[in-house]
ROMARFI-577076 format. One record per residue (C-alpha): residue number from 1; residue in one letter; x, y, z. Coordinates in nm, 2 decimals. Layout:
<sites>
<site num="NUM" residuo="a" east="X" north="Y" up="Z"/>
...
</sites>
This chain:
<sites>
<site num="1" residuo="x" east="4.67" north="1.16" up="-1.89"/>
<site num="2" residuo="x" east="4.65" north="1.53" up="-1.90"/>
<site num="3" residuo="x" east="4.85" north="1.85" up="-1.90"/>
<site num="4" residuo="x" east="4.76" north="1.89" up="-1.53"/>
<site num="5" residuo="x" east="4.83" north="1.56" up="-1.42"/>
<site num="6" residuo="x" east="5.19" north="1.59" up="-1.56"/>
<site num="7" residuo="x" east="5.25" north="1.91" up="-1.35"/>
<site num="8" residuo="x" east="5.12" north="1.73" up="-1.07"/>
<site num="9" residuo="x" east="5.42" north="1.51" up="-1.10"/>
<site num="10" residuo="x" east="5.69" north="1.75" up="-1.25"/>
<site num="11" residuo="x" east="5.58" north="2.02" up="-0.96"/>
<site num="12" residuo="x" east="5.61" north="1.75" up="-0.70"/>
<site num="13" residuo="x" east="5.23" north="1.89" up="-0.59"/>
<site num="14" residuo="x" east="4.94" north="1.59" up="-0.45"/>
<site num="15" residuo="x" east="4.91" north="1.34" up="-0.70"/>
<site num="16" residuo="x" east="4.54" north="1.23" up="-0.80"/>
<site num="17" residuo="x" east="4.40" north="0.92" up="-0.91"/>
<site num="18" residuo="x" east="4.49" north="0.93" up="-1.31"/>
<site num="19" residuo="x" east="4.87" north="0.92" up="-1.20"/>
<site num="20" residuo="x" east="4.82" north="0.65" up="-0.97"/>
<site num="21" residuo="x" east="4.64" north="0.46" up="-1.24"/>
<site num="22" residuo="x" east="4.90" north="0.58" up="-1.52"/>
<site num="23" residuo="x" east="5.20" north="0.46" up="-1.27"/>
<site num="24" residuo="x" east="4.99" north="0.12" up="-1.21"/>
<site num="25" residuo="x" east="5.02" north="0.07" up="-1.58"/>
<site num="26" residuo="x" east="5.39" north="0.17" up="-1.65"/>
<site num="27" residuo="x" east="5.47" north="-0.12" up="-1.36"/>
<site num="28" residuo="x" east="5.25" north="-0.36" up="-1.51"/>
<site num="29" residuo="x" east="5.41" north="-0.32" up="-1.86"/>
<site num="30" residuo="x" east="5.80" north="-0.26" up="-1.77"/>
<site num="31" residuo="x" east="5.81" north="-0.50" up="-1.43"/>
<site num="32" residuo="x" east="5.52" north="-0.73" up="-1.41"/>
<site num="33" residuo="x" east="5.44" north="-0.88" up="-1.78"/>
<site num="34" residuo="x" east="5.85" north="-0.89" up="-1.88"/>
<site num="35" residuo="x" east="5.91" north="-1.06" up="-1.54"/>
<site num="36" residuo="x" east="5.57" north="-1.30" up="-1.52"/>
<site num="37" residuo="x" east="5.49" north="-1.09" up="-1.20"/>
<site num="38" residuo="x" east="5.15" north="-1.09" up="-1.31"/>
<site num="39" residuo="x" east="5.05" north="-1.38" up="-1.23"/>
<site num="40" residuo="x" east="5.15" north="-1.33" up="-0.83"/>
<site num="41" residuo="x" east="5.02" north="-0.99" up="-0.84"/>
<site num="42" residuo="x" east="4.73" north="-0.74" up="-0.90"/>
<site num="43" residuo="x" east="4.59" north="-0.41" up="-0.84"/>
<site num="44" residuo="x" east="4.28" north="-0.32" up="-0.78"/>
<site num="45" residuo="x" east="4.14" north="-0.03" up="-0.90"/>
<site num="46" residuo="x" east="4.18" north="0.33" up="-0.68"/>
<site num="47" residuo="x" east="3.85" north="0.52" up="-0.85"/>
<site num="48" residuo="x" east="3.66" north="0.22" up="-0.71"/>
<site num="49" residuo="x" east="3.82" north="0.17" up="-0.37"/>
<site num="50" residuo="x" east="3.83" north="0.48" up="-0.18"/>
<site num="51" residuo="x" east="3.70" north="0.60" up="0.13"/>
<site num="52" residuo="x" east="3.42" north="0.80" up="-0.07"/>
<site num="53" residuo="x" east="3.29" north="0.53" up="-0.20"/>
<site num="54" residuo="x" east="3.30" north="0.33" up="0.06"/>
<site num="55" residuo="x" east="3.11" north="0.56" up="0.23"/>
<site num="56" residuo="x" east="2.83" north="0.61" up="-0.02"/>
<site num="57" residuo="x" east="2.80" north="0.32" up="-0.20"/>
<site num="58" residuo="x" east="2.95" north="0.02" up="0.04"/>
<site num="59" residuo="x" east="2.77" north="-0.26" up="-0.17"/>
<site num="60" residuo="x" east="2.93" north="-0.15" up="-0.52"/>
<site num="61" residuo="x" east="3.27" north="-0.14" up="-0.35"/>
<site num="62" residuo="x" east="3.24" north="-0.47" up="-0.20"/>
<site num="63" residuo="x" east="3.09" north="-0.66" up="-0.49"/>
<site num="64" residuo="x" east="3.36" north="-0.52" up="-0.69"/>
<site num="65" residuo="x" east="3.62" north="-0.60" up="-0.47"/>
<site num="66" residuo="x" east="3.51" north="-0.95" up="-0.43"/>
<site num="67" residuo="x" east="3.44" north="-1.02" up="-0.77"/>
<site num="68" residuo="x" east="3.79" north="-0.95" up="-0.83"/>
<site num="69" residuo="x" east="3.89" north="-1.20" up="-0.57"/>
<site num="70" residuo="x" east="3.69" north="-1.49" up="-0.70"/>
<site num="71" residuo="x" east="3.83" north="-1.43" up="-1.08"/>
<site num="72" residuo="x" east="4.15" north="-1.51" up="-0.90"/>
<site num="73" residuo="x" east="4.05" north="-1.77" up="-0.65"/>
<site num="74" residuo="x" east="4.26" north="-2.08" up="-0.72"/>
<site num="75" residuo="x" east="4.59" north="-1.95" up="-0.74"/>
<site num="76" residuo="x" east="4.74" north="-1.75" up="-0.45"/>
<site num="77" residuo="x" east="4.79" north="-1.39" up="-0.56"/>
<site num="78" residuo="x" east="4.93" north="-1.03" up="-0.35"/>
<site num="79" residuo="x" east="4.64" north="-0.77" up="-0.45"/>
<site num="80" residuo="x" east="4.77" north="-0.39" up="-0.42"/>
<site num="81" residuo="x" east="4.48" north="-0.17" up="-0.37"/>
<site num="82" residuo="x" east="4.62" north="0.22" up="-0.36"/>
<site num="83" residuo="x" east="4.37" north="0.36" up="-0.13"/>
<site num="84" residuo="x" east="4.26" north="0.76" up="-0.07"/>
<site num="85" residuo="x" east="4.09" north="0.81" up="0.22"/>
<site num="86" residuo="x" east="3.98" north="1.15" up="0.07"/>
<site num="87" residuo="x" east="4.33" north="1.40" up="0.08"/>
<site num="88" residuo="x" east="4.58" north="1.08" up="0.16"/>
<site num="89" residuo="x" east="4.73" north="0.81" up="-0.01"/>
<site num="90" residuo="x" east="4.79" north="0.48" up="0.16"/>
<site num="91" residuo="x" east="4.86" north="0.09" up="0.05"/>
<site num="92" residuo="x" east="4.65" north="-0.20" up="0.13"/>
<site num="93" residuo="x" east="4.81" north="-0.50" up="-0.03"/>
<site num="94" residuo="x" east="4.59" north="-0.82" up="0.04"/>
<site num="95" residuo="x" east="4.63" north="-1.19" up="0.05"/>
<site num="96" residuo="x" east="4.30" north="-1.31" up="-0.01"/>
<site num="97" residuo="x" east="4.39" north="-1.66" up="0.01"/>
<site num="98" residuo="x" east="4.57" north="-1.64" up="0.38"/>
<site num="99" residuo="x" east="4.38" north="-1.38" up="0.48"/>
<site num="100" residuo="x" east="4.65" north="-1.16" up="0.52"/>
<site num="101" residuo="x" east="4.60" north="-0.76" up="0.49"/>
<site num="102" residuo="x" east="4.96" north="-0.55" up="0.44"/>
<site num="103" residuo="x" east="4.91" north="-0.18" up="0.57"/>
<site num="104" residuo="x" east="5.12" north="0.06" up="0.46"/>
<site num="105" residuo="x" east="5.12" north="0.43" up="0.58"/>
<site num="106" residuo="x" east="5.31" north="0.65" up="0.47"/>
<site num="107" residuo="x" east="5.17" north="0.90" up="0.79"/>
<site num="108" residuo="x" east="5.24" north="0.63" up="1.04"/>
<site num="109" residuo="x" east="4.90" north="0.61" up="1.13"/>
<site num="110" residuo="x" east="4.71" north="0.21" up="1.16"/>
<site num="111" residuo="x" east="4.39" north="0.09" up="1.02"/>
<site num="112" residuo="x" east="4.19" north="0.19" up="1.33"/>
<site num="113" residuo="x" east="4.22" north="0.57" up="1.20"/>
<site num="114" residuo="x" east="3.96" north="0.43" up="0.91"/>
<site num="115" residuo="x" east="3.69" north="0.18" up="0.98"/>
<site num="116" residuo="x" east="3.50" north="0.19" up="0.74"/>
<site num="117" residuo="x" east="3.80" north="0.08" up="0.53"/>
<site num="118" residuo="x" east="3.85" north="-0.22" up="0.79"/>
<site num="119" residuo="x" east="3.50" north="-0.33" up="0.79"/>
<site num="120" residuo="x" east="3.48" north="-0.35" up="0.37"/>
<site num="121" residuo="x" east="3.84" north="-0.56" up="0.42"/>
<site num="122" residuo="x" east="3.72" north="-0.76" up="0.63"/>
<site num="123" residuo="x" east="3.37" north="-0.86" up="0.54"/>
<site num="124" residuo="x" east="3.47" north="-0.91" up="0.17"/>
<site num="125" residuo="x" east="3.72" north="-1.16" up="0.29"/>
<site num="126" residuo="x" east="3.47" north="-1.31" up="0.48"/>
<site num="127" residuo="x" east="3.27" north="-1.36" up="0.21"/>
<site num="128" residuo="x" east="3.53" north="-1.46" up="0.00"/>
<site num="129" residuo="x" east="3.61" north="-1.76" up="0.22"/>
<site num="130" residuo="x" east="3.24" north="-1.86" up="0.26"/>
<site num="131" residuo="x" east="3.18" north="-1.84" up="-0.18"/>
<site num="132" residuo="x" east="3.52" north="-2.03" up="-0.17"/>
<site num="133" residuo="x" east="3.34" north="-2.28" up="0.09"/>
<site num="134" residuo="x" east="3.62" north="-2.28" up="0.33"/>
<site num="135" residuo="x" east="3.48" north="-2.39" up="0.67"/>
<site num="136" residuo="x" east="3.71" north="-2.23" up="0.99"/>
<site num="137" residuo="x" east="3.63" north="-2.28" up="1.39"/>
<site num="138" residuo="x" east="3.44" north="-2.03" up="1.52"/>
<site num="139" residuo="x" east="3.76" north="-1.90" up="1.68"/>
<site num="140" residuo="x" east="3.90" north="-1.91" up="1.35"/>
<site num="141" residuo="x" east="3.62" north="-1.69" up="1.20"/>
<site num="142" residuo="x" east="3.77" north="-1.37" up="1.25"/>
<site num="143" residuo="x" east="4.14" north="-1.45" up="1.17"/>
<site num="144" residuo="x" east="4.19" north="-1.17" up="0.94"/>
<site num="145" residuo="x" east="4.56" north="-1.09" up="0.94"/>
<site num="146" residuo="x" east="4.63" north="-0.72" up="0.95"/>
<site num="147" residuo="x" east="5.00" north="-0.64" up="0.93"/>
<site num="148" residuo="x" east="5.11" north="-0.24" up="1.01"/>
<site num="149" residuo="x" east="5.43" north="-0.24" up="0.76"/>
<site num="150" residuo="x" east="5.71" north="-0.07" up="0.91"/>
<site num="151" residuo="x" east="5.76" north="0.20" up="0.63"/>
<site num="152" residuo="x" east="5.92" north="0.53" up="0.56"/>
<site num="153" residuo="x" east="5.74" north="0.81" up="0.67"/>
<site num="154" residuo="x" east="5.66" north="1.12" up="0.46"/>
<site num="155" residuo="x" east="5.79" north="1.48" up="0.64"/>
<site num="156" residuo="x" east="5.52" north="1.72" up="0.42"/>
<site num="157" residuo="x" east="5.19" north="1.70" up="0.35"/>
<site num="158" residuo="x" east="5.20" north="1.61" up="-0.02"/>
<site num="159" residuo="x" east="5.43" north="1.29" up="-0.06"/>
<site num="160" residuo="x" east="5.16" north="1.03" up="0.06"/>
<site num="161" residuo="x" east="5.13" north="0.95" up="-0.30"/>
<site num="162" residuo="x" east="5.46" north="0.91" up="-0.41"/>
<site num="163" residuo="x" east="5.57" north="0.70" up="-0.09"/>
<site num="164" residuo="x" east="5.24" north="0.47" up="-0.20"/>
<site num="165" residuo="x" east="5.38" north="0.47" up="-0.54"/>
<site num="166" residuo="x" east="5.76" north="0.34" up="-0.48"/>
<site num="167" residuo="x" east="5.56" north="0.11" up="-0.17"/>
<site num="168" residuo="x" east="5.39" north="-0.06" up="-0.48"/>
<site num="169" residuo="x" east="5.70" north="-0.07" up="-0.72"/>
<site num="170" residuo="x" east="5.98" north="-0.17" up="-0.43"/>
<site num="171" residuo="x" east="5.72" north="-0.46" up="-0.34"/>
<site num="172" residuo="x" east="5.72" north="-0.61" up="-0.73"/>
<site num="173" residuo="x" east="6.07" north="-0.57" up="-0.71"/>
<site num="174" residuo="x" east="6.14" north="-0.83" up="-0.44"/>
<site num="175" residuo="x" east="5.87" north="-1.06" up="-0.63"/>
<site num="176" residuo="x" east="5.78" north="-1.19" up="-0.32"/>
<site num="177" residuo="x" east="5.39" north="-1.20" up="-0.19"/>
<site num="178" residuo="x" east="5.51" north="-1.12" up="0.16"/>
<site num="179" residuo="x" east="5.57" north="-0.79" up="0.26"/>
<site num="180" residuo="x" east="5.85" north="-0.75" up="0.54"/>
</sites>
């Protein structure tokens, strides 16, 4: 972490990526680990899932995603994924194995506003349940979950990141891999 990414934070300006990733490992070492959190929960990683990439290279986004998902396929885990969609902050948190997706947006917005982000979501856990070999109706096929969050909602155009931020930390602290 860098000079400018400290400013970033003590200026209360848009926070980037090497924050978010900095903040993902102060919560893993002071809440997660000393709590055994970690094994309930994970992150995924924001320079990898992000609108831009999703946009230019869909397949390295997706077989990253899922590879995460299938290194944690036996034991039912809340993935956070901090997601930019290219100027904005938002939180995905996903429960691969009830096919659940948490959506949490911090400008009130849903997941229609970004469809490319839906369509990765949901075709990874798609694929996730087929390499998992779980056979559903084909009703059931598409019974993705997605859940809007109720959640506070930021009044400038710079605190995205930091209401993404405390979204992740007040989650941990409830411990609980539903989001209310």
């Amino acid at each position: 972490i860098g000079n400018e990414d400290f400013m970033q934070v003590f200026s209360h300006e848009e926070i980037g990526v090497t924050v978010v990733n900095t903040y993902i490992r102060f919560l893993y070492d002071k809440l997660m680990r000393p709590n055994g959190l970690d094994v309930s929960f994970g992150f995924l990683a924001p320079t990898t899932v992000n609108l831009g990439l999703i946009l230019s290279r869909p397949d390295t986004v997706t077989e990253y995603v899922l590879r995460i998902l299938m290194d944690n396929k036996d034991a039912e885990k809340l993935f956070f994924i901090p997601f930019n969609t290219g100027g904005h902050w938002l939180l995905l948190a996903i429960n691969p194995i009830r096919e659940i997706m948490y959506y949490l947006d911090s400008l009130g917005n849903d997941w229609t506003t970004y469809p490319d982000m839906k369509v990765l979501i949901d075709t990874v856990l798609q694929a996730f349940r087929a390499q998992r070999d779980i056979q559903t109706s084909r009703r059931g096929a598409n019974s993705i979950t997605w859940i809007k969050v109720a959640c506070p909602q930021q009044r400038n155009q710079i605190d995205c990141g930091y209401f993404m931020l405390r979204f992740m930390r007040d989650t941990l602290a409830l411990g609980r891999l539903k989001i209310p």
